[in-house]
C-alpha positions as CSV (number, residue, x, y, z in Angstrom):
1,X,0.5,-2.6,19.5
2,X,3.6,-4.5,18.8
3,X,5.1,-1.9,16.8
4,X,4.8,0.7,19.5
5,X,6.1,-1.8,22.2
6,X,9.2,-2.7,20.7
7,X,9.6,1.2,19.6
8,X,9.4,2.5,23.0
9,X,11.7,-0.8,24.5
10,X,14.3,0.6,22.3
11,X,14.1,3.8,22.9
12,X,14.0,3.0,27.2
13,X,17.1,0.5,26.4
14,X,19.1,3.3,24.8
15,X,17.6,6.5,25.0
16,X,21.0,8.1,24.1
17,X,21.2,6.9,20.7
18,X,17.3,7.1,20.0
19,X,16.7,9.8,17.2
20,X,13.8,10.3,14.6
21,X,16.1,8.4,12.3
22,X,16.4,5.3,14.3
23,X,12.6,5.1,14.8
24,X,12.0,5.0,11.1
25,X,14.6,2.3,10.4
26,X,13.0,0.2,13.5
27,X,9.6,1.1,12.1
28,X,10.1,0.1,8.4
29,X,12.0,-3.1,9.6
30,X,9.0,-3.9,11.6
31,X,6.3,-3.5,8.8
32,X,8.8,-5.5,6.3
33,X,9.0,-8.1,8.8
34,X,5.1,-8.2,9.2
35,X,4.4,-8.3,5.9
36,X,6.9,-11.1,5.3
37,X,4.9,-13.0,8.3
38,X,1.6,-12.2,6.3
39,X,2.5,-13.0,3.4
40,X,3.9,-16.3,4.3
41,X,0.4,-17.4,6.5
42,X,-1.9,-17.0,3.2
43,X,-2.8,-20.4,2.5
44,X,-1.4,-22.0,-0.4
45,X,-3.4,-22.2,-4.0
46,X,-4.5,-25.1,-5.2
C-alpha cells in the first residue's frame, strides 16, 4: 500500500516527467529502503 501511494503521488506531482523508467527507479528505491527498515527491526542475537 505504501509503495503504490507514494508511486501514484509522484506520478500526480509530475505527471510530465513520469515514465516506465522512473517508476522502476522509485520502485527499487522503495523495496531497498524497506528492506533496509526490516532488516534493521530483527532483534539482535544474543
Amino acid at each position: 500500500v505504501a509503495k503504490y501511494a507514494l508511486l501514484e503521488t509522484i506520478k500526480e506531482g509530475i505527471p510530465e516527467m513520469w515514465s516506465a523508467d522512473m517508476k522502476n527507479a522509485w520502485g527499487e528505491a522503495f523495496d531497498q529502503l524497506a528492506s533496509a527498515i526490516k532488516a534493521e527491526m530483527k532483534p539482535a542475537s544474543a
